[in-house]
C-alpha positions in Angstrom: 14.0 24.4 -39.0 15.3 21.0 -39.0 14.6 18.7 -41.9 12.3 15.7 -42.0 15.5 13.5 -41.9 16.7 15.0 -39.2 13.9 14.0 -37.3 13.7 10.7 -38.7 17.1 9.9 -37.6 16.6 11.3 -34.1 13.5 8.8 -33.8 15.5 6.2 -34.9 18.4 6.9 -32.7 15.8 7.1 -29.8 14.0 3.2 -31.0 18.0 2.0 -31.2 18.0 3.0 -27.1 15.1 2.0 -26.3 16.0 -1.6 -27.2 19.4 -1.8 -26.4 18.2 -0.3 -23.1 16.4 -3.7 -22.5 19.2 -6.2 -24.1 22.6 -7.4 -22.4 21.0 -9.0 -19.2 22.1 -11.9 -17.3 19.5 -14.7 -18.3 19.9 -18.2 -16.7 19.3 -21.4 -18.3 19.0 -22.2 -22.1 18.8 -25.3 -24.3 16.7 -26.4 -26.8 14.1 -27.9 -25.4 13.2 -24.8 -23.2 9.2 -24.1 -24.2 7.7 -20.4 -24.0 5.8 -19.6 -20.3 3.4 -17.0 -22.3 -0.1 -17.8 -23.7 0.5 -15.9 -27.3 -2.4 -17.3 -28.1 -4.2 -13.8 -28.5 -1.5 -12.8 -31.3 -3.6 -13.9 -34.0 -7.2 -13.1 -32.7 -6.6 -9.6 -30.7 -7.6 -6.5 -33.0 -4.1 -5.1 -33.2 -3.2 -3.6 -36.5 -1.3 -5.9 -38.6 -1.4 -3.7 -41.7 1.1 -1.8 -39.9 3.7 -4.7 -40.4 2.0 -5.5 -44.0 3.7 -5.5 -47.8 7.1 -6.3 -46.5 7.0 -4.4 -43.7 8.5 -1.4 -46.0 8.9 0.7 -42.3 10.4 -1.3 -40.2 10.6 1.0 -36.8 6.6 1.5 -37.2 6.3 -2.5 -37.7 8.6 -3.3 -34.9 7.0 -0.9 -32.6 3.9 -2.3 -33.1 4.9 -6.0 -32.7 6.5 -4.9 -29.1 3.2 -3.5 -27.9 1.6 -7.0 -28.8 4.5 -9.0 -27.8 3.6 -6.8 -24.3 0.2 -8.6 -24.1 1.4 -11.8 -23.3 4.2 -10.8 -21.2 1.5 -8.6 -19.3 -0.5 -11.5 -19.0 2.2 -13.5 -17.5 2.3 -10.8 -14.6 -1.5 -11.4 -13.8 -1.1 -15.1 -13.7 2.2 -15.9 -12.0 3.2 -12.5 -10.8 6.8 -13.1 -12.7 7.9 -9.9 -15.1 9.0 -10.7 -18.0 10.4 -14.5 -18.9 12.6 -16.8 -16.9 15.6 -17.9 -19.2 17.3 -17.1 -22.6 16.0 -20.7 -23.6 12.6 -19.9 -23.0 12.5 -16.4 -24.6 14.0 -17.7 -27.6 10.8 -20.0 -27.3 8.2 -17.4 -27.7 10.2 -15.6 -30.1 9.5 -18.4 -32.1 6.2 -19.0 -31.1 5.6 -15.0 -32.1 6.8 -15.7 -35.4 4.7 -19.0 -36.1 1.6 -17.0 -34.5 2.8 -14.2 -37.3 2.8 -16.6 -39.9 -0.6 -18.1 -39.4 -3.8 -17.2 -40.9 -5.6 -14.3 -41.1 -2.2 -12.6 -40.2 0.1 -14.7 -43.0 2.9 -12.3 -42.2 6.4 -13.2 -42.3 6.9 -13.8 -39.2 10.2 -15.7 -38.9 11.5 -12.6 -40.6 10.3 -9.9 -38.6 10.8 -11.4 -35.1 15.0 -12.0 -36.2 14.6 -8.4 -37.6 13.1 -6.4 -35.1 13.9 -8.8 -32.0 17.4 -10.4 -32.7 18.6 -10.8 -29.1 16.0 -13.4 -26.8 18.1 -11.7 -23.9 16.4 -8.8 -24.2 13.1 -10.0 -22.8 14.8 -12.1 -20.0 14.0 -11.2 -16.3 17.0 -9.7 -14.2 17.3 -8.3 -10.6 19.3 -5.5 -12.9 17.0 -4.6 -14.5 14.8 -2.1 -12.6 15.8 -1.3 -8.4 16.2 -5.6 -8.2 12.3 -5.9 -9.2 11.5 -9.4 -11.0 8.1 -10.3 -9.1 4.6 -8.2 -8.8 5.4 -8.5 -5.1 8.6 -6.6 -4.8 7.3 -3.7 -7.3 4.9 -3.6 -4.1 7.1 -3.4 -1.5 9.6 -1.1 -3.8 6.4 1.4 -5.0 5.3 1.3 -1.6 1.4 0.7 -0.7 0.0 4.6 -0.7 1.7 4.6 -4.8 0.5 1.3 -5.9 -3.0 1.6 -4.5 -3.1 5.0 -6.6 -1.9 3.0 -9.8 -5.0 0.3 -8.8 -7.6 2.9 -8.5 -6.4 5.0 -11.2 -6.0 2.2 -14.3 -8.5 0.0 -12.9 -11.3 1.1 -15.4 -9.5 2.3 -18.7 -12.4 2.7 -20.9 -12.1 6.6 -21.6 -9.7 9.2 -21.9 -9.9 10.9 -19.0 -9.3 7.2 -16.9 -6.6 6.8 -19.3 -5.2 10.4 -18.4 -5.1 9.7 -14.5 -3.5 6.1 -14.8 -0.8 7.8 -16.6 -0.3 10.5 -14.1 -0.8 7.4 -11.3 2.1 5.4 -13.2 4.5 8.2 -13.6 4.4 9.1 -9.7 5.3 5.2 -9.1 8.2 4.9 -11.6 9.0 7.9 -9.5 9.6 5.5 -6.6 11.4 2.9 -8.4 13.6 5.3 -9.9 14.4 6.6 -6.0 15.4 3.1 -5.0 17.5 2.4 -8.0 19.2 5.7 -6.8 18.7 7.9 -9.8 19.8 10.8 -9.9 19.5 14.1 -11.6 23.1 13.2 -13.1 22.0 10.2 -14.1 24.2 7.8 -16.3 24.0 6.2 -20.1 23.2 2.7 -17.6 20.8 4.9 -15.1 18.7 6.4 -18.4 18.5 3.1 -19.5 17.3 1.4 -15.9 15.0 4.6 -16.2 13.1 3.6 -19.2 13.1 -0.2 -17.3 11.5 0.9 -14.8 8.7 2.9 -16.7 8.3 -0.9 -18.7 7.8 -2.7 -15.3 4.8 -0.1 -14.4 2.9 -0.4 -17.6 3.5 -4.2 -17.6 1.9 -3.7 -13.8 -0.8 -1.5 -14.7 -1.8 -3.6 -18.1 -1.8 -7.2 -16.0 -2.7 -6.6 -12.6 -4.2 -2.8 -11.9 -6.7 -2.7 -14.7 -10.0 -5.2 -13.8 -10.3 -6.1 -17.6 -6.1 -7.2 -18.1 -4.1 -6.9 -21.0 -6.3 -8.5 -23.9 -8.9 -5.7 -23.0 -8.5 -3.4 -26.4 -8.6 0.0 -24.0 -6.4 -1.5 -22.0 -3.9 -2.3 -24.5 -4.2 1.5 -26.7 -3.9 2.9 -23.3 -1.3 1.5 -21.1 1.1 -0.3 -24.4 -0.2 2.2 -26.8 -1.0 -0.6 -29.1 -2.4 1.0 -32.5 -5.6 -0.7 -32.7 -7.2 -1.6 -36.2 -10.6 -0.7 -35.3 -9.8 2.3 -32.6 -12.7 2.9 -29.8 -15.2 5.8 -31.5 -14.7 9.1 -29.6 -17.8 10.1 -27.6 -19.7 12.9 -29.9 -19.1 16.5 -29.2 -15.8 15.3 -27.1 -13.4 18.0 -26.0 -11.1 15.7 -25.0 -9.4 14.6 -27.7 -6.1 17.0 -27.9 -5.4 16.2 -24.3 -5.2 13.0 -24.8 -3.3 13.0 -28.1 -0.9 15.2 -26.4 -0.7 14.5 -23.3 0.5 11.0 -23.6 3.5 11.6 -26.1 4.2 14.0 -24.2 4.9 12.2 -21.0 6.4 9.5 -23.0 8.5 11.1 -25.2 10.0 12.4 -22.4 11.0 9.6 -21.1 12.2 8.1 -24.2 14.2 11.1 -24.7 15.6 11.4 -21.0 19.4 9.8 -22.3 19.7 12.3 -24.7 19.0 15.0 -22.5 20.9 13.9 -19.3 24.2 13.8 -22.2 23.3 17.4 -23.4 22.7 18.3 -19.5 26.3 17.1 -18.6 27.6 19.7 -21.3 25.2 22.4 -20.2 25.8 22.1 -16.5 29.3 23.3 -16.9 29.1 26.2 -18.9 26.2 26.9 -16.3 28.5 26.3 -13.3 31.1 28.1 -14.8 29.0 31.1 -15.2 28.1 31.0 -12.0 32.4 31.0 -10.9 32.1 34.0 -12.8 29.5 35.9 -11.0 30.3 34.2 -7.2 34.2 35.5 -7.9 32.4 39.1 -8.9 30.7 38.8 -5.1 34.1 37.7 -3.4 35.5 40.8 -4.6 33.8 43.5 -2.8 31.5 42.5 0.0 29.1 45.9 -0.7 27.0 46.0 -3.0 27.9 47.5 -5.7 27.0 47.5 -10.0 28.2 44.6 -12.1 30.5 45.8 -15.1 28.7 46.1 -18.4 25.0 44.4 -17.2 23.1 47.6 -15.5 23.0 45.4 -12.7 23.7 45.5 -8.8 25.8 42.6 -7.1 23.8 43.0 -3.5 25.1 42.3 -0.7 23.4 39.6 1.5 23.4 41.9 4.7 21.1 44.8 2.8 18.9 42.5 1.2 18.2 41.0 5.1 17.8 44.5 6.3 15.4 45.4 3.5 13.0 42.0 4.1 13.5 42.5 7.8 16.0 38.9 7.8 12.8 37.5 5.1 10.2 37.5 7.6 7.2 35.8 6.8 5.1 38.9 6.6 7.0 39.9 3.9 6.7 36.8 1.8 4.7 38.2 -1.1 4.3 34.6 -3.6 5.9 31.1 -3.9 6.4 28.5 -6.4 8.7 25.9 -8.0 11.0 28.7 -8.4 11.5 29.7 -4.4 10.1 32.4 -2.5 9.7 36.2 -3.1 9.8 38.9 -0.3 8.9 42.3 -0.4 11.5 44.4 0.6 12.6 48.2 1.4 16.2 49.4 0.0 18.0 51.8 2.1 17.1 54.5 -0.9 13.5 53.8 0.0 13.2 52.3 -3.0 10.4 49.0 -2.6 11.6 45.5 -4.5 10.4 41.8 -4.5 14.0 39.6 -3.7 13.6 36.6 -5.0 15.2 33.3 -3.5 15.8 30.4 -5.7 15.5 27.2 -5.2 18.7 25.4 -3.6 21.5 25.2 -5.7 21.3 21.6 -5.6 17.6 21.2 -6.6 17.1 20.3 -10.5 17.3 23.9 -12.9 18.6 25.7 -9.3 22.0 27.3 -11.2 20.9 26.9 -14.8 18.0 29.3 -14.3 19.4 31.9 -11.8 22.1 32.0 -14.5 19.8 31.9 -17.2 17.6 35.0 -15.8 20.4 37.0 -15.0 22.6 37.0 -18.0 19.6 37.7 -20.1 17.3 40.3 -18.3 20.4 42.3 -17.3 20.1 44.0 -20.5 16.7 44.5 -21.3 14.6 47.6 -20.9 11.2 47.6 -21.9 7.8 49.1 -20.0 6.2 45.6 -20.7 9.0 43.7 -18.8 9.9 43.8 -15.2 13.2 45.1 -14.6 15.9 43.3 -13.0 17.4 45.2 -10.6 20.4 43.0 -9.8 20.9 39.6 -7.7 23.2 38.3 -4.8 25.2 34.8 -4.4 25.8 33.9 -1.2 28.2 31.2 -0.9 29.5 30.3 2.8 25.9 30.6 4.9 26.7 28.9 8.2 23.3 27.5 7.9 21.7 27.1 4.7 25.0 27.0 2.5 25.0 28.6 -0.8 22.4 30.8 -1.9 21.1 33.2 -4.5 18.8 35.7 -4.9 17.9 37.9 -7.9 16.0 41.5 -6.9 13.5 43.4 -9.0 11.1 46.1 -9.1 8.1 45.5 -6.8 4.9 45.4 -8.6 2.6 46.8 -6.2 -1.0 44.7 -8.0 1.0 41.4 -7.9 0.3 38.8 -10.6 -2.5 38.4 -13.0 -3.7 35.4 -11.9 -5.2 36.6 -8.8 -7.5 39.0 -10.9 -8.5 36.6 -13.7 -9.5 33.9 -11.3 -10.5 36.1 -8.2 -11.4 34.6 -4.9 -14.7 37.3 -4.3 -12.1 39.5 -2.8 -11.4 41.4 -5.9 -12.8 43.1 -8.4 -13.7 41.9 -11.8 -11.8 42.9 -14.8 -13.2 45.9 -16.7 -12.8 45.4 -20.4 -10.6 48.4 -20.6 -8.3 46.9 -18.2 -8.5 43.7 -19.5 -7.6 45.0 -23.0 -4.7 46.9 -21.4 -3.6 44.2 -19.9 -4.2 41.7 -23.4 -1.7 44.9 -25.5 0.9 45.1 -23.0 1.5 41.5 -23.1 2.0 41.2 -26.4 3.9 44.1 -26.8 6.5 43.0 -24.2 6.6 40.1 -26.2 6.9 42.0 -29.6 10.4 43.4 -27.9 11.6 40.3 -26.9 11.1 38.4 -30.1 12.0 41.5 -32.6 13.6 44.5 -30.7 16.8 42.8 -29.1 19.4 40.5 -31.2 19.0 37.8 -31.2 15.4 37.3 -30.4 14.5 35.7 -27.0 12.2 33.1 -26.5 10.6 33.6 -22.9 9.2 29.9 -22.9 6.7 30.3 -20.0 4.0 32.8 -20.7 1.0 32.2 -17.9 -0.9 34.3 -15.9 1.2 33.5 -12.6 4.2 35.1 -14.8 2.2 38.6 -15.7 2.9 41.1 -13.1 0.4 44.2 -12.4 2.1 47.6 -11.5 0.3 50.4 -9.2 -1.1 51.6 -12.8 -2.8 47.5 -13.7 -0.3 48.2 -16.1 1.0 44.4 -17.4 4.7 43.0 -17.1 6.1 40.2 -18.3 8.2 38.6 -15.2 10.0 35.0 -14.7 12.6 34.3 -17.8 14.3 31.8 -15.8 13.5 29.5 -18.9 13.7 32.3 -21.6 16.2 31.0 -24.4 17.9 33.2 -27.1 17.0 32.2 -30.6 19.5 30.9 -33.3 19.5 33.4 -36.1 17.4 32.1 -39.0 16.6 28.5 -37.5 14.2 27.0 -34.9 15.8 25.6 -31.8 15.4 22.3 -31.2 15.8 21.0 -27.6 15.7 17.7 -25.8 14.2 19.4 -22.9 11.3 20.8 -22.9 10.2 23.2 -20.4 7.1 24.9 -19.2 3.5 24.8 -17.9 1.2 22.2 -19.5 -1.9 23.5 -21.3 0.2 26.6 -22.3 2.9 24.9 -24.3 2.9 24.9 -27.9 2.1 21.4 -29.5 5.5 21.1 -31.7 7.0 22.3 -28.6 6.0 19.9 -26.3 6.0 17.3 -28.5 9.0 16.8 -30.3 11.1 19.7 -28.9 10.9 22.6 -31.7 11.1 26.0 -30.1 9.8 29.0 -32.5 9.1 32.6 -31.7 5.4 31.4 -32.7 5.7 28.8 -29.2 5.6 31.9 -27.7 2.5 33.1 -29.5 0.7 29.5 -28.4 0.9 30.5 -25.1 -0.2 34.1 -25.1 -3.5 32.9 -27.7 -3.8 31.0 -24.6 -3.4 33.8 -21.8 -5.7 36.2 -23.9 -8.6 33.7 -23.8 -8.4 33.5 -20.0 -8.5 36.9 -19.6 -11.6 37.5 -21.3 -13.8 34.1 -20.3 -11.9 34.2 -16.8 -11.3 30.2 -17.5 -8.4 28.3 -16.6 -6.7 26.7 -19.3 -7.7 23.4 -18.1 -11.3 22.7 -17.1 -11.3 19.5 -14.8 -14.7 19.3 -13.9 -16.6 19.3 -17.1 -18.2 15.8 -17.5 -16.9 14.7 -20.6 -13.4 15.1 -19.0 -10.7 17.4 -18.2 -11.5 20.3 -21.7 -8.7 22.9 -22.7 -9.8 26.5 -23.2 -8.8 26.5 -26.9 -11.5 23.5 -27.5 -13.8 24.9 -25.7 -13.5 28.6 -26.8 -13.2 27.4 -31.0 -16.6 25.4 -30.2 -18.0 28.4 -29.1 -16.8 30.5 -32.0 -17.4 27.9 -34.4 -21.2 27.9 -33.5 -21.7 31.5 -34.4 -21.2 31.9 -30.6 -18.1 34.2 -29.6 -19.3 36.4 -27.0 -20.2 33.3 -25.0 -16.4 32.8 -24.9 -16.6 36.3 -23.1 -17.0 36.6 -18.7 -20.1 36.8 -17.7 -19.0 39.6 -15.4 -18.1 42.0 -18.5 -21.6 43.9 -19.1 -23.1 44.8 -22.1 -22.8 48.6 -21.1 -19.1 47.9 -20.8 -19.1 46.6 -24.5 -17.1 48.9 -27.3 -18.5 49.3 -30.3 -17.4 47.4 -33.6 -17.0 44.2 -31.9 -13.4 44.6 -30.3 -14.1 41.7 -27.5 -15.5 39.5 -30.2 -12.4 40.6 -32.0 -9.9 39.8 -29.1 -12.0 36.0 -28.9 -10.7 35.2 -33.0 -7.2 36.7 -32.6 -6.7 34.3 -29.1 -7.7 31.4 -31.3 -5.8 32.0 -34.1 -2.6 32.0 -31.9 -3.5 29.3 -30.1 -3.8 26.8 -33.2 -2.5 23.9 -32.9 -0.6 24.2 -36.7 2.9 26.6 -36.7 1.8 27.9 -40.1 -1.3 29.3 -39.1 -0.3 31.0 -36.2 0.3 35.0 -36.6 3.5 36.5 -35.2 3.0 38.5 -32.6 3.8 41.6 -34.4 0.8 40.8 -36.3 -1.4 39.9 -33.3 -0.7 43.2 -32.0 -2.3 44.5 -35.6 -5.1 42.7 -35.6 -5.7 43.4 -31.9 -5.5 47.2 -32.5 -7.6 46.4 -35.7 -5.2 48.0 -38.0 -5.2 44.3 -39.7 -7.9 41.8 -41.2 -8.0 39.0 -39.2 -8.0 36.1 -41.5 -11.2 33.4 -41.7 -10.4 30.9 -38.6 -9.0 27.6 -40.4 -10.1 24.4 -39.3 -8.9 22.6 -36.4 -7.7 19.4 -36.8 -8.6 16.3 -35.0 -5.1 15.2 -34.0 -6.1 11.8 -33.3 -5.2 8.4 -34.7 -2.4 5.7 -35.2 0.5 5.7 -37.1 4.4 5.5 -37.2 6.9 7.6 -35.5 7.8 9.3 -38.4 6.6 8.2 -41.9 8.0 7.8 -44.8 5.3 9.3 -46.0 5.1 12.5 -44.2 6.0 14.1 -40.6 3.7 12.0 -38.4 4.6 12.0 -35.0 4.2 9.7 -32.5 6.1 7.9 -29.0 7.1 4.5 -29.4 3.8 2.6 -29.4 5.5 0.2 -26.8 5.1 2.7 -24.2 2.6 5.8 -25.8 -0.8 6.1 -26.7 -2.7 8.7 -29.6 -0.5 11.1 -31.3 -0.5 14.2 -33.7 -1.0 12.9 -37.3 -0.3 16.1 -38.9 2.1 17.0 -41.6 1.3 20.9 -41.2 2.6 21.0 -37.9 6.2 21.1 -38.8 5.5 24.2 -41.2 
C-alpha cells in the first residue's frame, strides 16, 4: 500500500501541472499603469473559507487551491459582463494580482496577502487570455460556436439552477460532454501530448468559467454556484436536506470526474509505455495467426487460434439473428463449431477505438489459463489482420451460456420469471466463489475490476459465471496497485478506487456487496427517480437495515413461503452491506463473505457509515483527506480510514 507521502507528493505533482498547465502564454501589452478589468470587490465579503489560508498558511497547496477558486469569481464574473475569458494583458493581470493581495490584506480577512498571491501565483501570465489556450476560444461567443448550440443549450439548462445536488450532478455531466467538443476541435487525441493534456485541463477551465458566469441564473457570487461549479470550500457549507441519500454521490461523483481530469497527463505518459508492450503482444499473437491459416491450439495457453473462415461459418457470416448482446466492448454472436459444439464469438471493438488492443490482449493472456466452474471459459480468439473491408479485427470465442446475463433476470421486462430465493442464493455463492479463485487460487491474484450484473453469465443449469475480464489486472504480490486509470462501471466501483486510483482485492469485494444487494431487492444500483435525487442501493439498503428494517431491502416478489428458516435472506442483506462499505478496513475478504454467507462465520455488528462530506485539503498534513483541486472539484471524502 502506498504511504501517505507518496500520495502527498502525487497531489503535489498533479497542483505543480495544473498551474504550469495555465502559465507560459502570449499576453499583450504591460506597463505600469495597466489597472485590473475584474470587480474583486466580493473577495472580502463572499463566505469563502479564509481559515483555510490562516496561521501562516502552514499548507500552502490547500491555501492556494482555495485562493484560485475565489480568484475564479471575479474572472467568472468578467465572462457575464463583457463575454472576455480571462484578462486582457500581463499589465493588467499583474493589476488584480495586486488588487487580490490588498483585498487579502484588508479587514475581516487581514491575511497576508502580498505574500500569498507572489507564493501561490508568481507568474501574472498565467491568467492572461490566449487563442492558445483552449481550440482558439477567448470570447463567450466562440465557446458557442466551438461547443455548438445542441451542447451549450444542455450546459444552460443543466447549471442554470444549482441549488442541490442532484442540479449540481447533471451540470457536471452537461459540462463534461461540452469540454468534449472543445477538446474535438483542439484535435485531441487519445495519444494526446504533455501540451494537449495541458490544453485539456484549459478547456475544462473555460467550461466551468462558462457555466459559473453565464449558464447559472444566480452567477458566480451565488454560494451554490461557486461550491458547485469552482468547488470553492465554503465557511458556512449549505445544510444537507434531512434524511438525504444523496450525499455519497455527490461527494464522489465530483472528484471523481475531476480527478480524472487532473490526472489525464499522468495517465496519457503511463499509456504511451503501456500501448507498446500491448501492441507488441499483440505482434506476438497476429505472427502466431500468419503461421497457419487453420485453426489450430496456441502453445502453452489451452487455447485455439481460429480461423476467421470457421468462425463466419459458425455465425452464419455474423448474421443479425445471431447477435446474442452488445456493449462498449463490441458485439457477441451465437455460433455453431463444426464439432457441434455452441459458443458466443465475441467481436471487439476496432482496434483503433480507445482500450480496443489493450483489452483483447488483456482478456486473452489472462483467461487462457484459468479453469474454474464460476468463470466462463475461454475457448480461444482470432486476429484478422488484412479484411478487404473492415481492416483488422479480433475476436475472442467462449462457451455459450445458454440463460445469458444476469441482468435480464434481476431487472426483468414481465417476460421472465422472478428469482426464486434458492436461485438467487445460487447465483449470490457462485459469484463469490469465482471470485474466491481469482483472488486466492491462481498466483498472483487477479483483480477482475468490473463485477456487474451485465458481466454474470447464466448457464442451462442458472448456474452463475463470471464473464468479461477485459479490465481484470494481476495483483502485485504483497502491495496494492495503484493506477492512474481507473476503470469500470460507476455505482459499482470501490470508493479508494475510483477516487484516488488504489486497486485492492477488497475493490473487488465493493462491487460484488453491491451485485448481492441487487439480486435480492431487484434494484439498480442507482435509483434516478427517487425525489430527493439520484440514491445508491448501499444508502438506501443501510437505511433500511439501520431501522430494524432488512427484509424491506428484500424483492417484493420473494414470498414469505419461499423464506428459509434462520434468517439466511436477512443474513445475505448484512453481508451485501458490509462489503459494500465505503472504508477498506471494514470490508470482509471474499473468502470470508463466502463464510458468513454459508453461516459458518459471525457476521460482525454493521459499523457506522460515514458521512463523507465536507471541505478540506488535498491531502493534510494532518491525515489522508482526499480531495480534487478545489479550483475545479466540489465535496470530497474526508476520511482517514479509507486508506486502511
Amino acid at each position: 500500500m502506498p504511504s501517505l507521502a507518496l500520495l502527498r507528493a502525487v497531489a503535489m505533482a498533479l497542483l505543480l501541472l495544473l498551474a504550469r498547465s495555465m502559465e507560459g502564454v502570449d499576453g499583450a501589452g504591460g506597463g505600469g499603469n495597466a489597472t485590473c478589468p475584474l470587480d474583486l470587490s466580493y473577495v472580502t465579503t463572499f463566505p469563502w473559507d479564509a481559515d483555510l489560508c490562516a496561521g501562516g498558511a502552514g499548507n500552502m497547496t490547500r491555501c492556494c487551491n482555495t485562493l484560485l477558486s475565489v480568484l475564479a469569481i471575479g474572472l467568472a464574473e468578467q465572462v457575464r459582463a463583457t463575454g472576455h475569458f480571462r484578462i486582457p494583458s500581463v499589465g493588467e493581470s499583474a493589476a488584480c494580482l495586486k488588487d487580490y493581495g490588498a483585498k487579502l490584506s484588508a479587514a475581516p480577512l487581514s491575511l497576508p496577502g502580498a505574500s500569498l498571491v507572489q507564493t501561490c501565483f508568481p507568474s501574472p501570465e498565467q491568467f492572461v487570455s490566449s487563442p492558445s489556450f483552449c481550440a482558439g476560444v477567448t470570447t463567450a461567443a466562440e465557446y458557442r460556436a466551438v461547443v455548438g448550440n445542441d451542447s451549450v443549450a444542455a450546459l444552460d439548462s443543466a447549471c442554470g439552477d444549482l441549488s442541490s445536488t442532484p442540479h449540481c450532478l447533471r451540470c457536471l455531466d452537461a459540462g463534461i460532454a461540452a469540454t468534449s467538443r472543445l477538446k474535438a476541435a483542439a484535435n485531441i487525441s487519445a495519444n494526446a501530448t504533455t501540451d494537449g493534456a495541458a490544453t485539456t485541463r484549459n478547456c475544462f477551465y473555460l467550461t466551468v468559467t462558462y457555466a459559473a458566469g453565464i449558464s447559472n441564473v444566480a452567477g458566480p457570487t451565488n454560494p451554490p454556484t461557486a461550491a458547485c461549479t469552482l468547488g470553492l470550500a465554503l465557511s458556512t457549507p449549505p445544510a444537507a436536506p434531512p434524511k438525504s441519500h444523496d450525499t455519497v454521490i455527490y461527494a464522489t461523483a465530483i472528484p471523481v470526474a475531476f480527478l480524472l481530469l487532473a490526472s489525464l497527463l499522468a495517465f496519457l505518459v503511463w499509456r504511451r509505455h503501456d500501448k507498446k508492450k500491448k501492441k507488441k503482444k499483440i505482434h506476438e499473437i497476429s505472427k502466431e495467426g500468419s503461421a497457419e491459416r487453420r485453426s489450430h491450439p496456441r502453445p502453452n495457453t489451452g487455447s485455439i487460434l481460429y480461423d476467421i473462415a470457421e468462425l463466419s461459418k459458425a455465425t452464419d457470416a455474423f448474421a443479425d439473428r445471431n447477435l446474442v448482446g452488445r456493449g462498449g466492448f463490441g458485439a457477441v454472436y451465437r455460433g455453431v463449431l463444426a464439432d457441434g459444439s455452441v459458443v458466443a464469438v465475441k467481436k471487439m471493438l476496432d482496434p483503433d477505438v480507445e482500450g480496443g488492443d489493450e483489452e483483447f490482449t488483456n482478456e486473452v493472456e489472462i483467461i487462457s489459463h484459468l479453469r474454474h466452474r464460476n468463470l466462463v471459459p475461454l475457448r480461444g480468439c482470432c486476429i484478422v489482420d488484412d479484411d478487404a473491408e473492415e481492416g483488422k479485427q479480433k475476436f475472442l470465442v467462449y462457451d455459450f451460456m445458454p440463460n445469458g446475463a444476469l441482468e435480464d433476470f434481476i431487472f426483468r421486462d414481465g417476460k421472465r420469471p422472478a428469482l426464486t430465493w434458492a436461485q438467487r442464493r445460487s447465483i449470490i455463492m457462485d459469484v463469490a466463489k469465482g471470485l474466491e479463485y481469482l483472488h486466492y487460487g491462481v498466483k498472483p491474484a487477479i483483480y477482475h475490476r468490473d463485477i456487474k450484473a451485465t458481466n454474470i453469465l447464466l448457464d442451462g443449469d442458472m448456474r452463475a459465471r463470471v464473464a468479461d475480464f477485459g479490465l481484470a489486472r494481476r495483483s502485485r504480490e504483497g502491495q496494492s496497485h495503484l493506477t492512474t486509470r481507473v476503470a469500470g462501471t460507476h455505482g459499482y466501483l470501490a470508493p479508494e478506487y475510483a477516487l484516488y486510483g488504489q486497486l485492492t482485492e477488497k475493490s473487488d469485494v465493493y462491487s460484488f456487496g453491491v451485485l448481492v444487494l441487487e439480486v435480492l431487492s431487484a434494484r439498480r444500483v442507482l435509483d434516478m427517480s427517487a425525489p430527493s435525487g439520484p440514491v445508491l442501493i448501499t444508502d438506501w439498503a443501510w437505511a433500511h437495515v439501520k431501522a430494524g428494517q432488512a427484509r424491506e431491502v428484500l424483492d417484493g416478489a420473494l414470498s414469505t413461503a419461499d423464506s428459509p428458516r434462520g434468517g439466511a435472506m436477512e443474513r445475505f442483506v448484512l453481508v451485501g452491506i458490509l462489503c459494500a462499505h465505503v472504508m477498506v478496513a471494514l470490508r470482509p475478504t471474499i473468502t470470508e463473505a463466502v463464510k458468513m454467507l454459508e453461516g459458518d462465520m459471525d457476521i460482525p455488528e454493521l459499523p457506522d457509515r460515514p458521512l463523507p462530506y465536507g471541505h478540506s485539503a488535498m491531502f493534510s498534513e494532518a491525515g489522508s483527506n482526499f480531495s480534487a483541486s478545489p479550483a475545479f472539484s466540489g465535496p470530497f471524502i474526508d476520511n482517514g480510514d479509507m486508506l486502511r
